[in-house]
Structure formats: C-alpha cells, structure tokens
C-alpha positions as CSV (number, residue, x, y, z in Angstrom):
1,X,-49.6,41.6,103.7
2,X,-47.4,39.5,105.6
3,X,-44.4,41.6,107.5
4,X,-46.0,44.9,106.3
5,X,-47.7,45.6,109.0
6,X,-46.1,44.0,111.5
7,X,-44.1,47.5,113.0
8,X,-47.1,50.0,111.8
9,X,-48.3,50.7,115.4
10,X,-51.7,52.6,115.7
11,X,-51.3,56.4,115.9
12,X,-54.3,58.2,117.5
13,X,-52.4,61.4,118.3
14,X,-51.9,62.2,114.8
15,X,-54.8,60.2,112.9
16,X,-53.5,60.3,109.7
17,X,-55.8,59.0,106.9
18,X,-55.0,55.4,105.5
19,X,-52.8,55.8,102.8
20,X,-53.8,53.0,100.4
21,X,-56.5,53.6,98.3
22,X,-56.1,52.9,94.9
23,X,-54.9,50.1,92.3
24,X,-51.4,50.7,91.1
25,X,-49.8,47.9,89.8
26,X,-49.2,47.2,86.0
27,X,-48.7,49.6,83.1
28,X,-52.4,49.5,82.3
29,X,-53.4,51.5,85.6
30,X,-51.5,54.7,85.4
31,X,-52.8,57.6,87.9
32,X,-55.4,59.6,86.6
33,X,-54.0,63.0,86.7
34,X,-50.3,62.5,85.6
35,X,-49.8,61.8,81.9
36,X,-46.9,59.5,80.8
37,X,-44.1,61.4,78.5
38,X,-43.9,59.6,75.4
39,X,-40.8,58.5,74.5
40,X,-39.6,61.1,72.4
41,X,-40.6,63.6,74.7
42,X,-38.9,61.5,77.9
43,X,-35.4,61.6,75.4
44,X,-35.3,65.5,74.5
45,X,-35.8,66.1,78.6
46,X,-33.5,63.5,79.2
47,X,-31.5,65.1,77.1
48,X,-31.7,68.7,78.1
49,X,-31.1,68.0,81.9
50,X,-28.0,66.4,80.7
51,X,-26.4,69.4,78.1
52,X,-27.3,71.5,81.5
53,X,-25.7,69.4,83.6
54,X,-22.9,69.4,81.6
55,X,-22.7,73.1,81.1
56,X,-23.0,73.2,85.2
57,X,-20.3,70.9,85.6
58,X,-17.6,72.9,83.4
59,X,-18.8,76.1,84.9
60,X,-18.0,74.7,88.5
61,X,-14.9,73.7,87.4
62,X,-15.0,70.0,86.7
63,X,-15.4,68.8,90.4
64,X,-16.2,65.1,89.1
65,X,-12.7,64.8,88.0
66,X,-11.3,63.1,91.0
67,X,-12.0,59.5,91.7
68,X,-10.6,57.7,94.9
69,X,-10.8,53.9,94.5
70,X,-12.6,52.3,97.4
71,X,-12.0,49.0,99.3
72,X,-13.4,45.4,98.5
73,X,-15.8,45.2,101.6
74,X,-18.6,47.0,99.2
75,X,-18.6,44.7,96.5
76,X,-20.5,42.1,98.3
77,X,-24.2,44.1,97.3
78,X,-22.8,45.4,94.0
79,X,-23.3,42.4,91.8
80,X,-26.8,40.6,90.7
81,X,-29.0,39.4,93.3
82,X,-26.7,40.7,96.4
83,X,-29.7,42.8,98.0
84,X,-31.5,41.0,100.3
85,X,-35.0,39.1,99.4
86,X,-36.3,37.6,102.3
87,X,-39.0,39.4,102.6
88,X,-39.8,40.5,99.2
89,X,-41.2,37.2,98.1
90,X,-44.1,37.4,100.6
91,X,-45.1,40.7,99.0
92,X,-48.2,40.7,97.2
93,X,-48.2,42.5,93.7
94,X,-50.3,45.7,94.7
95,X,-53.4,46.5,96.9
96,X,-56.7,46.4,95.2
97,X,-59.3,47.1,97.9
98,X,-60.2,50.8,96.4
99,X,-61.4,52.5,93.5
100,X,-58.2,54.7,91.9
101,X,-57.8,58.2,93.5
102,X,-58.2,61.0,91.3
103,X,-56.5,64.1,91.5
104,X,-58.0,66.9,93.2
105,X,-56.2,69.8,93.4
106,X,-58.8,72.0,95.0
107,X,-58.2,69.7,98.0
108,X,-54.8,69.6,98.6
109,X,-53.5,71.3,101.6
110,X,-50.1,72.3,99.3
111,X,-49.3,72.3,95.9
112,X,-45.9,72.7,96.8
113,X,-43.4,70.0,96.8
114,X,-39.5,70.9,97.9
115,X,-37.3,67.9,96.6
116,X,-33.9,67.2,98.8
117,X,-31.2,65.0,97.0
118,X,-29.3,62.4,98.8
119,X,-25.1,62.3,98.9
120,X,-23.5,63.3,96.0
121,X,-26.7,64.3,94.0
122,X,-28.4,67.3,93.0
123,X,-31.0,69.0,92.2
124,X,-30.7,67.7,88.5
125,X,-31.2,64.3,89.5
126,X,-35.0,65.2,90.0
127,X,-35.5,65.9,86.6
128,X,-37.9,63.5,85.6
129,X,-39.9,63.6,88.9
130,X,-40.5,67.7,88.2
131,X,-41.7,66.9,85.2
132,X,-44.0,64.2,86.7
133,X,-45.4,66.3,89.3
134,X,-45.6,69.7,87.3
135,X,-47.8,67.4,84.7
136,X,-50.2,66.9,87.7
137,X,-50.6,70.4,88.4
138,X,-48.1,70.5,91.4
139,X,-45.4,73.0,92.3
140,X,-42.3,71.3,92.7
141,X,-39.2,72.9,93.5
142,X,-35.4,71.1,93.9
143,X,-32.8,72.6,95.9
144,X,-29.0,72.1,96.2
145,X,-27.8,71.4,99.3
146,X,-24.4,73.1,100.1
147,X,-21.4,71.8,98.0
148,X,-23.9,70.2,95.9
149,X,-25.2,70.6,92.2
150,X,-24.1,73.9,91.0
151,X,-23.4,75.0,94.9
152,X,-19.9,76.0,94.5
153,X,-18.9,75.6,97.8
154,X,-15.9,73.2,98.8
155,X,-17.3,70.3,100.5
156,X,-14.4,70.2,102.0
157,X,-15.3,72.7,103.7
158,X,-18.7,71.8,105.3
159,X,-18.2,70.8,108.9
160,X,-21.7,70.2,110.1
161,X,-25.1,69.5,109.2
162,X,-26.1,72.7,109.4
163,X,-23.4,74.3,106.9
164,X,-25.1,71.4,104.4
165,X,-28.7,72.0,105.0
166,X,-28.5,76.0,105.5
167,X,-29.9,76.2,101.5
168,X,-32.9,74.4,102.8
169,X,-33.6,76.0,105.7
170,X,-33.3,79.2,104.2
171,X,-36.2,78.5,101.7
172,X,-38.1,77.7,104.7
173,X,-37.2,80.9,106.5
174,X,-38.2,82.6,103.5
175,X,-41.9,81.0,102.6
176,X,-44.5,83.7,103.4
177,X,-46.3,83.3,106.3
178,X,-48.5,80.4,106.7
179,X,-47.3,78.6,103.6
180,X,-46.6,75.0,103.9
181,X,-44.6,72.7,101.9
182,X,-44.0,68.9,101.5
183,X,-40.1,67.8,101.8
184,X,-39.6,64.8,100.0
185,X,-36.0,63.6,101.3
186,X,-33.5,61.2,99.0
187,X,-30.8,58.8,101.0
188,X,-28.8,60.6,103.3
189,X,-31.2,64.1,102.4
190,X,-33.5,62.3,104.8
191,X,-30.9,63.7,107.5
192,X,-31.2,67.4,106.0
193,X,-35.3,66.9,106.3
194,X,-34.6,65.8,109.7
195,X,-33.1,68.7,110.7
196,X,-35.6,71.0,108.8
197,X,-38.8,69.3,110.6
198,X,-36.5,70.2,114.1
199,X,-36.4,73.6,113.1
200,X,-39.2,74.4,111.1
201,X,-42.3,72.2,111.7
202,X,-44.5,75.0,111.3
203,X,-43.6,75.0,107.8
204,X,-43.7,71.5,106.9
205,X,-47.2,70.1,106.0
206,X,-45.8,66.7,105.9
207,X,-42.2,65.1,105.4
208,X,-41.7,61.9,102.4
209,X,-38.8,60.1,103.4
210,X,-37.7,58.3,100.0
211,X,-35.0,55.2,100.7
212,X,-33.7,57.9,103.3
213,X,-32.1,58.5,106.8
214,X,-35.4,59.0,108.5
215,X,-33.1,58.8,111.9
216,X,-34.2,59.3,115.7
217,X,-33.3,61.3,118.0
218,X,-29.3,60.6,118.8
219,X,-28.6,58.9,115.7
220,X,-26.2,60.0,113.0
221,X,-27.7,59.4,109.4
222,X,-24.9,56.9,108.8
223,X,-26.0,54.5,111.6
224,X,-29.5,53.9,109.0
225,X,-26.9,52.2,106.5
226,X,-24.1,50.6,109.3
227,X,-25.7,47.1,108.6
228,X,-24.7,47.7,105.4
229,X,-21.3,49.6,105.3
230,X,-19.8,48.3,108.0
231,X,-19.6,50.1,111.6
232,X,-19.0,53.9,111.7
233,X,-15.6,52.9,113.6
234,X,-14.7,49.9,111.0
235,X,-15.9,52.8,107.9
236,X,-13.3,55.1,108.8
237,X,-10.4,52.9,108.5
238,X,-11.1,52.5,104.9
239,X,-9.7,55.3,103.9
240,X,-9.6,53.9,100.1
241,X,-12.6,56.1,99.4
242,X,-12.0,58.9,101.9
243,X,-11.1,62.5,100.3
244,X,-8.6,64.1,103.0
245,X,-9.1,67.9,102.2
246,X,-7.5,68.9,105.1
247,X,-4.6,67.4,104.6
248,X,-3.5,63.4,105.6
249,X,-2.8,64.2,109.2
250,X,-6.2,65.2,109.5
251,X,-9.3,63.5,109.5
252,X,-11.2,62.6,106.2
253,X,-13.2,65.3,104.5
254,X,-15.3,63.6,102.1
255,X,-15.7,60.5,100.1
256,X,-16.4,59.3,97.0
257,X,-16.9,55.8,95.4
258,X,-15.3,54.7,92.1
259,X,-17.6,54.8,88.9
260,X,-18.4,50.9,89.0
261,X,-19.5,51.2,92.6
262,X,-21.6,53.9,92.5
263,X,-23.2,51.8,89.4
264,X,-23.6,48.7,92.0
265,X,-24.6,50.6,94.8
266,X,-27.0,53.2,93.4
267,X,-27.8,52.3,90.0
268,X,-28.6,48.4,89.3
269,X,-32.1,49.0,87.7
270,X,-31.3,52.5,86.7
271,X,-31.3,53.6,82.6
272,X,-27.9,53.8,81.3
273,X,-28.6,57.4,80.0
274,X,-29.2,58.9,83.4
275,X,-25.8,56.7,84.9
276,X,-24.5,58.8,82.4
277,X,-25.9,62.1,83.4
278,X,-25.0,61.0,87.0
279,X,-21.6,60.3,86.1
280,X,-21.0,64.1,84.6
281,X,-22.9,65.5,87.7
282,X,-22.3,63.4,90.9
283,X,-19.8,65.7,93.5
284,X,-17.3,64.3,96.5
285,X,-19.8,64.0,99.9
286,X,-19.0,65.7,102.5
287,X,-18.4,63.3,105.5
288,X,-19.3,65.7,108.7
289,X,-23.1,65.8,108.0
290,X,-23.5,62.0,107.9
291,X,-21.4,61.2,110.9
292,X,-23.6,63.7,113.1
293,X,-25.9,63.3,115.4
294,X,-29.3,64.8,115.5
295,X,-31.1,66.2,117.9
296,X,-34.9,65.7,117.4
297,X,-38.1,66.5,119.9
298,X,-41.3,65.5,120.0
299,X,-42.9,68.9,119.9
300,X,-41.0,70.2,116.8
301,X,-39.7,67.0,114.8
302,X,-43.5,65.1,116.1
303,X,-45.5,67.0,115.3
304,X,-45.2,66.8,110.8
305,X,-46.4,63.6,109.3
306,X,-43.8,61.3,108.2
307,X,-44.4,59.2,105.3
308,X,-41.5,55.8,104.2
309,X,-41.2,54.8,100.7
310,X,-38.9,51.4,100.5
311,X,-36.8,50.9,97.3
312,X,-37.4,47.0,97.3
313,X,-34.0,46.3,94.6
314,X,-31.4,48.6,96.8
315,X,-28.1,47.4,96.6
316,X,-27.2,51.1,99.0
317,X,-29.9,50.8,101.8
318,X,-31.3,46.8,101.3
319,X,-34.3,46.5,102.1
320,X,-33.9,44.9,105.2
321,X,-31.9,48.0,106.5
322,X,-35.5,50.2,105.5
323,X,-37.2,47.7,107.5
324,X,-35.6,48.4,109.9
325,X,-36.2,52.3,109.5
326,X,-39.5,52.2,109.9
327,X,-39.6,49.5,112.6
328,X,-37.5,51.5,114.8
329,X,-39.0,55.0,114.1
330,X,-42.4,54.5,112.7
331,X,-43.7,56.7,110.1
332,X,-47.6,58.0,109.5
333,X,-47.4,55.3,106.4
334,X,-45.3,52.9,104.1
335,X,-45.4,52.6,100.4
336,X,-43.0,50.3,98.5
337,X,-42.2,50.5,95.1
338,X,-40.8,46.7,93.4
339,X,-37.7,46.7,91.3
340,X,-36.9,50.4,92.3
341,X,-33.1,50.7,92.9
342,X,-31.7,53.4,95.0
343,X,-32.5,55.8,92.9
344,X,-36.2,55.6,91.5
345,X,-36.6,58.8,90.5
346,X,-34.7,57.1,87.7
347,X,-35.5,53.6,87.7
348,X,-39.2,54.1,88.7
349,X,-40.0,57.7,88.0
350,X,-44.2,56.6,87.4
351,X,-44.6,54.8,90.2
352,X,-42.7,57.4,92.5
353,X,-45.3,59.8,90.9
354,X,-48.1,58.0,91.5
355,X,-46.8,57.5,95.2
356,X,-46.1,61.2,95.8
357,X,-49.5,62.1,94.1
358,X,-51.3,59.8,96.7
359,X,-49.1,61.0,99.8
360,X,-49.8,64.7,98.7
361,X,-53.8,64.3,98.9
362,X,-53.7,62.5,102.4
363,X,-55.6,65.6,104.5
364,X,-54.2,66.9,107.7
365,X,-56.2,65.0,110.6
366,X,-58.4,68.4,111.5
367,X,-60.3,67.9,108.1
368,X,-60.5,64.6,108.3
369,X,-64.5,63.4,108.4
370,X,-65.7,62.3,111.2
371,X,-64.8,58.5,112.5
372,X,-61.7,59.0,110.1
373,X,-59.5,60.5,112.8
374,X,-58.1,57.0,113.5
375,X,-57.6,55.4,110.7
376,X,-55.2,52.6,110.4
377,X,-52.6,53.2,108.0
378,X,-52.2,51.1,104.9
379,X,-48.7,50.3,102.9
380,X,-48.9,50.1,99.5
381,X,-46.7,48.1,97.3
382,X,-46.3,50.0,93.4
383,X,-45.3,48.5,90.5
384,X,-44.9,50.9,87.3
C-alpha cells in the first residue's frame, strides 16, 4: 500500500474494527444493498433539486448575485493536472483481500446519518448522496449551517464558529435521549463537526470527515488548506475576493471566489449539470468561523471515532494537504476515493456511498468479538 499506512499508528484505546473489507473497484462491483439510479431517474432528481434550488434562491432574495473577482495566486491548481500526484501513482487500484460486505441493517448501531456542507454549500448539494443512502435503508438528514442554503441569515453577520454551527448543535441538543448519529463533515464543515464532537460526543456514534478540516486542538480550519492558499497572514491581503460587510475600514466579512474559480477549485471532475445547480445555489462564506481556533479535549472530542476520506483529484485541499491531515491528527481509518474532486458527492456519488455504507457498519469496539478489539485499520482506495 505504499505511503498508506505509513501515519496510521495503532490505536488500542479505541480498537476500532479494520475498515477494509470488501472489493470496490470497477463498475461491475457495485455494493450490495444500494441500487444505482438509472439515468433517467439520476436526470428528474437532478432536476428537481435544481427547480428547488432555484425557488430557494429567489425566495432568499438572490444572494448569489454578487461576485468579487479574486487574485492570480489561485490559478496555479485551477487548470488540468495542477493537483499534486506524487503519491497517487503508487496507489493500487482497490483492496481485494475480502468477500464484499453486505448490508445489514439489523446491525448497525445508527441508521441515522446527519450530512454538514462545506463553505458556501448547502444542504442541497447532498442531493444525490440522500438518495444513495435512503436507497440503502439509512436515515439521512442535511442541515444548513447558519447563512447557508435557505438560512436567511446575513453571513455577514456570523462572528464565530458557534453563530455558524448553532443549527447543528441544536439538532443534537434536540435527539432523544440515547440516540446517536453519524456526522459526515464536507471541507471547511469538518470545523462545524469539530466543534459538535467538543460539545456533544455523547451524541455522536462516530464522525466521517469528507476532504474536510479534521483540525487539532489550537488550529483554525483554514490552517488544513494554508499549503495551499497561502498563509492566513499573506490570505488576508488579498482582499480581491474578500466581501467587507462591515464596511472597508473594517475587517473582511466573507469571501467569495469568481465563477471560473470555484469551477477550478471545487469542480474539475464534477458534471456540468450540478456546476450549474451550484452556481444558482452557492452563498458568500463567512470568514470568522474558518479563521478560529478550536478548542478540542481528549475526553469529549476523543472519545467518537473519526473516520478520513481523501478526494485524490482536489484542486481545493490536494492531496498532499489530506495527507497531511491525517498524518498529523490520525483518524480511526482512511478511505480514498480516485478521480473524486472536491466535491464527490457530485463527481463520485457511488463510490462515496459505498464508502459511507462500509464506515456506517464498522461496530463500536464493546461489540466487537473477541481478539477483534485491536484490529489494525485498513485504507481503502474506491473507484466508482
């Protein structure tokens, strides 16, 4: 497996199960358990999620009007072939040391599966992936963060990760007693999912942290992409991209890249009809929550199972920058998922199923059998 082991330390304390255990490479070897759409029925929900996004967009009062043109230093992973490949070609093509997994739902410690967008998304950008997962027999559920999605609030207004993440948090509060759910985090959502395992691990069964800010203690979410973007310090002289709601004396608000960059950055292996549904949907990001830093503790933010999943064609978070990631804070397991963008609930929605499917059915490490306890983990590389 080359480097993909290489920062996957041995965790005893935890003992999740090894995540690996099925084949899941090639179009031929879809999960038992989650039926493909055909394509007339992938168009009519493609196209229903965009009349509604649409509808939400005019009702909130056309938010995605404003575009702010941002500075040269971006285009250098916007174009074909800028992410990084250094390790990529070591990768092998899947891991076929099991029998496929079927779905057992009678097993599964939740069927519930709360979906957190990444900066500038929504809850309509999981369209496909609900569908995916509700096919399954799963309960997924997408929120808005604050200022996001329908949310009408100003981002403008949102001065700290808690203002952006209260929607989330408030679903937890709310779960009845002894419920657990699985967050599944998206980019900079990762920091929102953060927060939630800080202040809620009792209701967390286990965190997915999808091409995300899986951060550490004292980091802001936008150190996870500095490598990439530049310093915090050097990013906040561009002001090119920066929204100043408070007025240009003050310091920037928000941000929000140009059409073509959000296309390079987020979107290189992505369908044109969902850039299209992005493009009628994405909303200005709030800066405050990214450039905050967290404050994370082993005996709340520890104690929930953490699970990476590397977008191997990202032109936003290379791939490098995920190694990185889990290197520096290791997770329970790593899945990767080839020719995903940033955005594979788009690019890659199968093989993000299939992932998710697999992660879900991984038992907490009290029912594990016997002599399982410690079980090395095992990344995965899918290929839809």
């Amino acid at each position: 497996m080359g480097n993909t082991f290489a920062c996957m330390p041995h965790k005893d304390h935890r003992g999740a199960a090894a995540v690996s255990r099925s084949k899941r490479m090639g179009s031929a070897r879809s999960a038992r358990g989650a039926p493909k759409l055909t394509p007339a029925e992938e168009e009519l929900l493609h196209r229903q999620a965009l009349a509604m996004a649409i509808h939400q967009h005019l009702d909130a009062g056309g938010s995605m009007s404003r575009r702010i043109d941002a500075g040269a230093s971006l285009s250098r992973r916007m174009g074909p072939g800028s992410t990084s490949s250094r390790r990529r070609g070591d990768l092998p093509d899947s891991v076929t040391n099991a029998k496929s997994v079927k779905i057992v739902l009678e097993n599964l410690e939740t069927k519930k599966i709360v979906l957190i967008h990444g900066e500038g998304f929504g809850a309509w950008c999981w369209y496909k992936t609900i569908s995916h997962l509700e096919e399954s027999g799963l309960d997924p559920v997408a929120l808005d963060l604050t200022g996001s999605g329908i949310d009408h609030t100003d981002t403008n207004s949102i001065a700290t990760l808690a203002d952006y993440s209260k929607p989330l948090i408030d679903y937890l509060d709310k779960l009845p007693e002894n419920e657990k759910v699985i967050l599944v985090a998206h980019s900079c959502g990762g920091a929102s999912v953060s927060y939630a395992l800080e202040h809620c691990p009792k209701k967390i069964s286990k965190a997915i942290f999808l091409a995300a800010t899986m951060v550490k203690d004292g980091q802001r979410p936008y150190d996870v992409f500095s490598e990439d973007l530049r310093s915090a310090d050097v990013f906040l002289q561009e002001y090119q991209f920066f929204i100043f709601g408070n007025g240009k004396d003050k310091p920037p608000t928000g941000l929000m890249f140009d059409k073509q960059q959000i296309k390079g950055l987020y979107f290189n292996q992505t369908p044109s009809k969902d850039m299209a549904l992005a493009a009628v949907s994405m909303r200005p990001i709030p800066l405050a929550p990214i450039m905050e830093k967290l404050s994370l503790t082993s005996e709340n933010y520890g104690t929930v199972r953490r699970y990476f999943i590397q977008t191997l064609d990202d032109h936003m978070l290379s791939p490098d920058a995920q190694e990185k990631v889990v290197c520096e804070n290791p997770p329970d397991g790593i899945f990767k998922i080839k020719g995903a963008d940033h955005c594979p609930f788009f690019s890659k929605p199968q093989s993000l199923n299939k992932i998710l499917l697999e992660i879900a059915q991984i038992q907490a490490p009290a029912t594990l059998l016997p002599g399982k306890a410690g079980a090395e983990e095992t990344a995965a590389v899918a290929k839809s």
